[in-house]
C-alpha positions as a Markdown table, in Angstrom:
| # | Residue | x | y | z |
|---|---|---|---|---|
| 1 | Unk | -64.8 | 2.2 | -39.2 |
| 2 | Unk | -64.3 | 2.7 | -35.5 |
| 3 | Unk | -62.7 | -1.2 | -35.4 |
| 4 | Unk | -60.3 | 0.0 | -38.2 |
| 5 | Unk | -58.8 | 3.2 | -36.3 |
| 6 | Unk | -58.3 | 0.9 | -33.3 |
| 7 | Unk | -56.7 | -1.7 | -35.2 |
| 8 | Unk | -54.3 | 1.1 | -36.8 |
| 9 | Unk | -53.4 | 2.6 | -33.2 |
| 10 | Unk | -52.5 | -0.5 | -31.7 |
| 11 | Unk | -50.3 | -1.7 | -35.2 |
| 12 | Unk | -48.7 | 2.2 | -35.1 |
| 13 | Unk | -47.9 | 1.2 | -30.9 |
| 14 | Unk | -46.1 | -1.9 | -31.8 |
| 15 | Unk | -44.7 | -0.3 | -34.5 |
| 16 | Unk | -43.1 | 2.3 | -32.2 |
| 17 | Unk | -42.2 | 0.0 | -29.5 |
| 18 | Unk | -39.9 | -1.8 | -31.6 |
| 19 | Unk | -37.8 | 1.2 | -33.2 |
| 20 | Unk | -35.1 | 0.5 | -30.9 |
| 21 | Unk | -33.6 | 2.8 | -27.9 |
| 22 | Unk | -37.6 | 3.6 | -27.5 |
| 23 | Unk | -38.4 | 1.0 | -25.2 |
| 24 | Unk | -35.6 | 1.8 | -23.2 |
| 25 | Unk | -31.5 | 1.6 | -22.4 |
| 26 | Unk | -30.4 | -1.6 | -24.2 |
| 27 | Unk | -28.6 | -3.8 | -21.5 |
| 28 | Unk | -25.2 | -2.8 | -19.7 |
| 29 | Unk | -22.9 | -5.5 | -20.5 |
| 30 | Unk | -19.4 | -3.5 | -19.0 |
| 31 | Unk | -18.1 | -4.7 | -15.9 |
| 32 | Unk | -16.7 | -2.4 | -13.1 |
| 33 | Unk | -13.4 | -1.7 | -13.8 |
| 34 | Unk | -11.8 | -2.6 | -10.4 |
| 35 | Unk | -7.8 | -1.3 | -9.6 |
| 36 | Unk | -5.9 | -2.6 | -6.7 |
| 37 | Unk | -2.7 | 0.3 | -6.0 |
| 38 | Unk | 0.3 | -2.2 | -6.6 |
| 39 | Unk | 1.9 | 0.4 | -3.1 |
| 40 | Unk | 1.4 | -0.6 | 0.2 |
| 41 | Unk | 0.5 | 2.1 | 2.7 |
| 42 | Unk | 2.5 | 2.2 | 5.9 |
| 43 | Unk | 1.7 | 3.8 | 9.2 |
| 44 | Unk | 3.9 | 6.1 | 10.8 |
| 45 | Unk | 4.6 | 5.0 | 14.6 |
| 46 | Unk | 3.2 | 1.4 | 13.6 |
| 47 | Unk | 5.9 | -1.1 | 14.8 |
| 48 | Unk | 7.6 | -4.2 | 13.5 |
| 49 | Unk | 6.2 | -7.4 | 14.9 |
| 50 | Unk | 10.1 | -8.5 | 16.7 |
| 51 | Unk | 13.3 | -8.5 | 15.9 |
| 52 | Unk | 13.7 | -11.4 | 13.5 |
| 53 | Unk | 13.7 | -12.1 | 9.7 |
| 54 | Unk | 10.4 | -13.3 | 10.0 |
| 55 | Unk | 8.7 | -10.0 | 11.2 |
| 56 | Unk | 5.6 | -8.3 | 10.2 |
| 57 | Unk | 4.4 | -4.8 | 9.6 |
| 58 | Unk | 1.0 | -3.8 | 9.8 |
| 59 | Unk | 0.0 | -2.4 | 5.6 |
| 60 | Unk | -3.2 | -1.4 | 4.2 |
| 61 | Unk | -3.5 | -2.0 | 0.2 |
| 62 | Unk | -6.0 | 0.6 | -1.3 |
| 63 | Unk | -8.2 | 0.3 | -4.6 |
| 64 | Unk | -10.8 | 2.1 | -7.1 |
| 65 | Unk | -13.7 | 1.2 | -8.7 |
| 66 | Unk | -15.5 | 2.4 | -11.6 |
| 67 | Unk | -18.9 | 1.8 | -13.4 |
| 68 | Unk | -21.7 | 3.4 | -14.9 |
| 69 | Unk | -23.8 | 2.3 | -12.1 |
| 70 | Unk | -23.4 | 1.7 | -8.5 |
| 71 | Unk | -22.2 | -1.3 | -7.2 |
| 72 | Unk | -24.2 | -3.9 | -5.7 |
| 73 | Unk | -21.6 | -6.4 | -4.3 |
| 74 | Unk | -18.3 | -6.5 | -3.3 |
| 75 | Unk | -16.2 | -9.4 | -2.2 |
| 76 | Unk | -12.4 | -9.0 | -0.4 |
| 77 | Unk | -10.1 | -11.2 | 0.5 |
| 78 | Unk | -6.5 | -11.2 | 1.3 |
| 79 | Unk | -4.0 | -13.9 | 2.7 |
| 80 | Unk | -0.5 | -13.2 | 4.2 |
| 81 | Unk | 2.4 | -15.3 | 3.9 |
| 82 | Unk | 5.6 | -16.2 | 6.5 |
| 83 | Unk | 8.9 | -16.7 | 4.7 |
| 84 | Unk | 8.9 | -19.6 | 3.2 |
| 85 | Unk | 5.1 | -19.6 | 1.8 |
| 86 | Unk | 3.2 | -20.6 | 5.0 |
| 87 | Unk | 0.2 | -19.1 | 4.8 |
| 88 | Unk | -0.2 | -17.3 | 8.4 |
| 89 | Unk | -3.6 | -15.3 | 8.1 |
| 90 | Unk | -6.3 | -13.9 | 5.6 |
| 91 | Unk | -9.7 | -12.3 | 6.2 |
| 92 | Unk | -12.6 | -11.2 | 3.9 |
| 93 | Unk | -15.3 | -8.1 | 4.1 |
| 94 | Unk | -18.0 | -7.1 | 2.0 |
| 95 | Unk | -18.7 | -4.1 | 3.0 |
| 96 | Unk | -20.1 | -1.6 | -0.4 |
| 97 | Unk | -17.9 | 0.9 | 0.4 |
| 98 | Unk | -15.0 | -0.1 | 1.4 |
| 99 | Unk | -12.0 | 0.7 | -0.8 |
| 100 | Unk | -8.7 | -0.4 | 1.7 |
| 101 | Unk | -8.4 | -3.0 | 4.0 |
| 102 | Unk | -5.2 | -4.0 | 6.6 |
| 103 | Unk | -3.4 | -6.9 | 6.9 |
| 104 | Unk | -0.4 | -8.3 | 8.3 |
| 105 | Unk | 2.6 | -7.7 | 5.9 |
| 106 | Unk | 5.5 | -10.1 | 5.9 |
| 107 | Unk | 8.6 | -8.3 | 4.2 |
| 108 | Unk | 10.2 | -11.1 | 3.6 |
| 109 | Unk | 7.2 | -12.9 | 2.6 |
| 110 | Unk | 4.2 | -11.9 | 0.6 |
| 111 | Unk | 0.5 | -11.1 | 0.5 |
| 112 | Unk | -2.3 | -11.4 | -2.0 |
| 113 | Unk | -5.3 | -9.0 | -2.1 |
| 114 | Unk | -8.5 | -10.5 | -4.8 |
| 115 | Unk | -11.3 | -7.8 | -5.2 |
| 116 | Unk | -14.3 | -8.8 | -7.2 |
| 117 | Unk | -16.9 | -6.2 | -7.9 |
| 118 | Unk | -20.7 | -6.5 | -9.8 |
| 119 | Unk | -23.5 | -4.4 | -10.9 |
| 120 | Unk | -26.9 | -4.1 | -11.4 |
| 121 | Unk | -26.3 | -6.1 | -14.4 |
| 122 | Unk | -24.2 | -9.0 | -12.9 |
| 123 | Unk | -21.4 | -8.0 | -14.6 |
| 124 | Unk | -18.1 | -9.0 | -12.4 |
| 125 | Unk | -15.3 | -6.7 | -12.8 |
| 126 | Unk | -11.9 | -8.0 | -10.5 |
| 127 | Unk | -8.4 | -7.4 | -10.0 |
| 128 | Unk | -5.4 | -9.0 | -8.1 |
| 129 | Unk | -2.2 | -8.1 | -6.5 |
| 130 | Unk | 0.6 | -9.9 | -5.3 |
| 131 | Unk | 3.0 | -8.0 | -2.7 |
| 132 | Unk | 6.2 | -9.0 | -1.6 |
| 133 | Unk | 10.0 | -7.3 | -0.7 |
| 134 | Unk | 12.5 | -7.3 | 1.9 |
| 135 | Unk | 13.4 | -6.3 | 5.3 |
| 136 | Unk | 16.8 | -4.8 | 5.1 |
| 137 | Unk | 19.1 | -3.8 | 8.1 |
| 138 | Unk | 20.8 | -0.2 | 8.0 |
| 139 | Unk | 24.3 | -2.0 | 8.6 |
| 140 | Unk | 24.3 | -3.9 | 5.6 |
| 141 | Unk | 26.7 | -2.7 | 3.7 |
| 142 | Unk | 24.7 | -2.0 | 0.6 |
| 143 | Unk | 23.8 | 1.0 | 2.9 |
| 144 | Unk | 26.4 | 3.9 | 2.4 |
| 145 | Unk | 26.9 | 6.3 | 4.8 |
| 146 | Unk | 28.8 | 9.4 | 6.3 |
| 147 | Unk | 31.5 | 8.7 | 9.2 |
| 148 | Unk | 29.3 | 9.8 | 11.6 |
| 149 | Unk | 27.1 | 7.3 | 12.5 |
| 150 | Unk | 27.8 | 5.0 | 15.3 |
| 151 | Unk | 26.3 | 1.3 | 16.1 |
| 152 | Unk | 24.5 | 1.5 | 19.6 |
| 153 | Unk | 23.4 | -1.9 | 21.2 |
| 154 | Unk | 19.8 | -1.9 | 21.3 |
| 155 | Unk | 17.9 | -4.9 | 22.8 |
| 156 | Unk | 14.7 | -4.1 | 20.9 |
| 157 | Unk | 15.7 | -3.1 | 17.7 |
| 158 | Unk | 16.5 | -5.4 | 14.2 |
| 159 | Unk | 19.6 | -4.9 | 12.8 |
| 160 | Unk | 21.6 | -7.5 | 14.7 |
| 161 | Unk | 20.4 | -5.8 | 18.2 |
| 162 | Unk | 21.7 | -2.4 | 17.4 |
| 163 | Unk | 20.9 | 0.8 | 15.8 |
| 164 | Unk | 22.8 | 3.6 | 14.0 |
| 165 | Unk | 22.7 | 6.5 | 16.0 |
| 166 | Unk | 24.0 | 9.9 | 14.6 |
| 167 | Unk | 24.2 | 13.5 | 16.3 |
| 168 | Unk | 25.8 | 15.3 | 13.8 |
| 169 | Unk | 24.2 | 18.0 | 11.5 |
| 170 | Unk | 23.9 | 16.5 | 7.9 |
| 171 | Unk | 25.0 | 13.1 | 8.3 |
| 172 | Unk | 23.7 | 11.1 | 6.0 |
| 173 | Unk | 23.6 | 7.0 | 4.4 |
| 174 | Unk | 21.5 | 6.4 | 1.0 |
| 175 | Unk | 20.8 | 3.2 | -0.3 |
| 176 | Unk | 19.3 | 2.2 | -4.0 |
| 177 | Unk | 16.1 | 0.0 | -4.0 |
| 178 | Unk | 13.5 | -1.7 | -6.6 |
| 179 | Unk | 9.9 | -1.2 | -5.7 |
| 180 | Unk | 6.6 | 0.6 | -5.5 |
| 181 | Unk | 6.5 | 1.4 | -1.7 |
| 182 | Unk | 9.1 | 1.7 | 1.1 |
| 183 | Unk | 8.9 | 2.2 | 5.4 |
| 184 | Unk | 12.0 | 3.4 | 7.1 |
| 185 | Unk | 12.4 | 1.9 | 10.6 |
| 186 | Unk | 13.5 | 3.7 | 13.1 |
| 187 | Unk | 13.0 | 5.3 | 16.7 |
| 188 | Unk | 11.3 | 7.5 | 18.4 |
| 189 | Unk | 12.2 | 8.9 | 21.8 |
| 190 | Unk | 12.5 | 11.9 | 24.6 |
| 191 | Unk | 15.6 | 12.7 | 22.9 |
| 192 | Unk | 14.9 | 12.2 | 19.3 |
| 193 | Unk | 15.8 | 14.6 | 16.4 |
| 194 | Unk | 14.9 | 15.6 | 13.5 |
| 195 | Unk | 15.9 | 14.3 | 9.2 |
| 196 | Unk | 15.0 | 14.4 | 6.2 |
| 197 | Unk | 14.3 | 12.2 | 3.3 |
| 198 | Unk | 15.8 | 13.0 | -0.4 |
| 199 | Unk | 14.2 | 10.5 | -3.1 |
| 200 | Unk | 16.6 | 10.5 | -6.0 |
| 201 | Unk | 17.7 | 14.1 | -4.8 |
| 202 | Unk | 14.4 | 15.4 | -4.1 |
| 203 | Unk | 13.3 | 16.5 | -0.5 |
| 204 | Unk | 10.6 | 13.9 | -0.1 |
| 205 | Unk | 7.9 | 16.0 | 2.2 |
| 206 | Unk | 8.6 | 18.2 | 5.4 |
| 207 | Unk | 11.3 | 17.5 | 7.8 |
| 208 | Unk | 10.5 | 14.4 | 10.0 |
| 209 | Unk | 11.0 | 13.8 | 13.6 |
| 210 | Unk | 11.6 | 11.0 | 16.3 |
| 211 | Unk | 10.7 | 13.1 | 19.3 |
| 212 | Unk | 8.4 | 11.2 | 21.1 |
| 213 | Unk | 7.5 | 8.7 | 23.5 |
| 214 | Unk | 9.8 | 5.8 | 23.1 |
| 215 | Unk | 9.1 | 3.4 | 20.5 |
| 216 | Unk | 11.6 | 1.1 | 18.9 |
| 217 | Unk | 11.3 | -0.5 | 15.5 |
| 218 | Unk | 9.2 | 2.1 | 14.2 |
| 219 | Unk | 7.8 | 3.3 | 11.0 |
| 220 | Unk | 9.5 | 7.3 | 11.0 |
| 221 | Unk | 8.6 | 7.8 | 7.4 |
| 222 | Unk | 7.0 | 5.9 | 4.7 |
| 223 | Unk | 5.8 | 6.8 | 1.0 |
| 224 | Unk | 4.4 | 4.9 | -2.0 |
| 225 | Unk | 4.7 | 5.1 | -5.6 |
| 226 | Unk | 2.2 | 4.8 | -8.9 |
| 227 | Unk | 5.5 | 2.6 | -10.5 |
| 228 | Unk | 7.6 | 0.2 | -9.6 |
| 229 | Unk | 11.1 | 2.0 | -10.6 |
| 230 | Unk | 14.5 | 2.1 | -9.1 |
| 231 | Unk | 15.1 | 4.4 | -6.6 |
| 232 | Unk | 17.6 | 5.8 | -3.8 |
| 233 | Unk | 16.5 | 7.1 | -0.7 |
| 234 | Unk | 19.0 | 9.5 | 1.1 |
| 235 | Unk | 18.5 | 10.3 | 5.0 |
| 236 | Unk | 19.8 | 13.4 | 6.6 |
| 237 | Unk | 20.2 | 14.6 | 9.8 |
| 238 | Unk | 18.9 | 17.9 | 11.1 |
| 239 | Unk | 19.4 | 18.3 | 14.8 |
| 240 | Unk | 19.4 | 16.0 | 18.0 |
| 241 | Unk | 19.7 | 12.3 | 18.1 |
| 242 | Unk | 18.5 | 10.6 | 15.1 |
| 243 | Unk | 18.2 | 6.6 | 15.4 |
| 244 | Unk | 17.9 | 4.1 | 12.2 |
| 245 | Unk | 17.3 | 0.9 | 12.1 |
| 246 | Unk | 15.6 | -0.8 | 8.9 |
| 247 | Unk | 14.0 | -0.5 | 5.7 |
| 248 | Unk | 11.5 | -2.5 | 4.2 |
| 249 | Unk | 11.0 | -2.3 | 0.6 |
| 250 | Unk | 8.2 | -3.7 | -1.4 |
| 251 | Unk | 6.7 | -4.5 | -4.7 |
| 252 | Unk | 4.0 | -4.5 | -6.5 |
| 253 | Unk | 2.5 | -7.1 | -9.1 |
| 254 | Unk | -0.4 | -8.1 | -10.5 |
């Protein structure tokens, strides 16, 4: 009697154990979901590598990840290209928690950005993106612009050794662009003034300055969108002696 109550517990426990979600969570089989921003952030005050077609800008490129469980690796790697398609540098980290990493960006070349992420569960959840734009001088004449800005030699700045140099309240030049993220070059100095930036006719952020110590090919402002749209940026003076040089634009793919 006492063999047949054991033999009816242990066929009842198997029993149970196979009813399934009892044993346990069935296995995750979703990968991370991994998104690279297709916008580039710029620094303000970073500098342009020279004066040439071929310069460089430092960029960081930012990303998310999510999963139902934490992540256990992650692999980055990004590679940056001269004009023309020379590849000129790349690096790799993988570090857990990272989520940007910076790189030397070639405006009028591009970089590339792979991030691969896993889970407990060795499932691999990756994205890419592809970045590339162009270096544009103030004085090209897709710029327009007020009267009152005047070309200043400059030995260290890039459009064609000068910059446009205005000291007049509300001067302005706008110029229409394609892309996801843009820097506006500049300079900063003792004697630098104040403007400020109109996206499609909306005051992008507070006033910005260029009073500072002097810098020349400089990053004064710099934004980045979640789409790449057409757009036109619209600079204004305020006060003092405002200095502009370049834009870069750039795009986003995947």
């Amino acid at each position: 009697m006492r063999t047949s109550r054991i033999a009816a517990g242990l066929l009842a426990s198997a029993l149970f154990a196979a009813v399934p979600g009892t044993a346990g969570a069935a296995d995750d089989t979703t990968p991370p979901v991994v998104k690279i921003h297709r916008g580039l952030v710029f620094t303000v005050g970073s500098q342009l590598s020279d004066a040439t077609f071929g310069a460089h800008l430092p960029a960081r490129a930012t990303w998310t990840i999510t999963d139902e469980n934490p992540i256990v690796r992650q692999i980055v790697n990004w590679e940056s290209y001269q004009v023309g398609g020379e590849l000129v540098a790349s690096g790799n980290a993988t570090i857990l928690d990272l989520r940007s990493t910076s790189f030397p960006y070639y405006a009028e070349g591009f970089a590339r950005v792979l991030v691969d992420a896993d889970d407990p569960s060795d499932n691999r959840g990756e994205d890419v993106a592809g970045y590339s734009g162009e270096l544009v001088q103030t004085d090209d004449t897709r710029f327009a612009r007020s009267p009152d800005w005047a070309s200043v030699p400059c030995r260290l700045c890039y459009s064609d050794r000068a910059t446009l140099r205005t000291t007049a309240f509300g001067a302005s030049m706008n110029y229409t662009f394609r892309g996801q993220a843009i820097a506006l070059i500049g300079g900063y100095s003792f004697l630098g003034g104040q403007f400020k930036v109109l996206i499609d006719g909306v005051q992008s952020g507070p006033i910005r300055s260029e009073h500072g110590n002097p810098k020349k090919m400089a990053v004064v402002y710099q934004h980045r969108w979640n789409t790449n749209a057409t757009r036109t940026i619209t600079i204004v003076a305020q006060n003092g002696r405002v200095d502009m040089d370049a834009l870069v634009v750039q795009v986003g793919s995947a």
